[in-house]
C-alpha positions in Angstrom: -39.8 -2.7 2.3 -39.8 0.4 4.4 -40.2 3.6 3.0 -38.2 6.8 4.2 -35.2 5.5 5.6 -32.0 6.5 4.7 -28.7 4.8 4.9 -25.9 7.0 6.8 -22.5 5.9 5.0 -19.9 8.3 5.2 -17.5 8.8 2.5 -14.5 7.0 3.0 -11.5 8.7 2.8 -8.3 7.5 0.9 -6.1 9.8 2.3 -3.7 8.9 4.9 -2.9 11.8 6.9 1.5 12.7 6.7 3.8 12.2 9.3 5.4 15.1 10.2 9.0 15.3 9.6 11.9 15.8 11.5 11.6 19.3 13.5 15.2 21.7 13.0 15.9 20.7 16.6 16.2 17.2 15.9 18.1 17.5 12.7 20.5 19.5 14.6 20.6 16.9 17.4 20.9 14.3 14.5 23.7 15.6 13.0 25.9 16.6 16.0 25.2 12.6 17.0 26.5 11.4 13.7 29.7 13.9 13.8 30.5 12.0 16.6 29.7 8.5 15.1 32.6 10.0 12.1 29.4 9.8 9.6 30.8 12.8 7.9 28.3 12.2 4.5 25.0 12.6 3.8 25.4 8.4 2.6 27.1 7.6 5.8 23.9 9.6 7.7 21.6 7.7 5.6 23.4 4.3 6.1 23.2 4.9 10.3 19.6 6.1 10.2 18.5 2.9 7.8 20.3 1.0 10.5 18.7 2.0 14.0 15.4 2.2 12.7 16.1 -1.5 11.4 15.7 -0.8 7.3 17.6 -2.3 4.7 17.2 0.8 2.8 19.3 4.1 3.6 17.1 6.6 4.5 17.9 10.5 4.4 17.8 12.8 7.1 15.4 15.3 5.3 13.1 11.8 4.9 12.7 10.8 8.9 9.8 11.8 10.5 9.4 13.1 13.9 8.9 9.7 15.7 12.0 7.9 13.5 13.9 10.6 14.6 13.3 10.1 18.6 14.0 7.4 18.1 17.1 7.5 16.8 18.1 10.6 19.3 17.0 8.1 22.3 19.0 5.7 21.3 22.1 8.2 21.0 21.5 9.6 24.0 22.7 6.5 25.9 26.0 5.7 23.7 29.7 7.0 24.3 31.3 7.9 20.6 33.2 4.4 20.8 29.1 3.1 20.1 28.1 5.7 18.3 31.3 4.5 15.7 30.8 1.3 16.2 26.9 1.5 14.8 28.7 3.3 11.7 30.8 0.7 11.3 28.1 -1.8 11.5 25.8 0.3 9.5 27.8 0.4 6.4 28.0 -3.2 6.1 24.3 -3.8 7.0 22.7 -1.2 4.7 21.7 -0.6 1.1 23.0 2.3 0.1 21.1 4.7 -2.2 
């Protein structure tokens, strides 16, 4: 055996560090895009969400993180409001509400 020698482990941490959520800017940008879509309630919001970031679950505004919600703006960036409607539309048949 030798004598004197330490082990160097570190302590393993069980914490996953948080997303950060949605920044005021994009939860403005967010909710200009869904006026347009005609998601006029906070369920219709959580229905399109759910349903561009591809969950079966809805999934509030207040509840998106900063990369879920580039996302979502990116992808609103490039649609006319017949789209944006049209993803509504879809969303509310594809998604589980709350």
């Amino acid at each position: 055996t030798v004598t004197g020698v330490q082990t160097c482990a570190l302590p393993i941490s069980t914490t996953v560090p948080a997303e950060a959520l949605l920044t005021e800017p994009q939860r403005k940008a967010l909710c200009a895009h869904a006026s347009r879509a005609g998601a006029t309630t906070s369920e219709d919001r959580a229905s399109l969400w759910a349903y561009l970031l591809n969950s079966e679950q809805a999934i509030r505004t207040r509840d998106l993180t900063e990369a879920q919600a580039d996302v979502i703006l990116t992808t609103f960036s490039t649609w006319s409001n017949d789209e944006a409607a049209q993803a509504l539309l879809e969303a509310k048949k594809a998604v589980m509400p709350f």
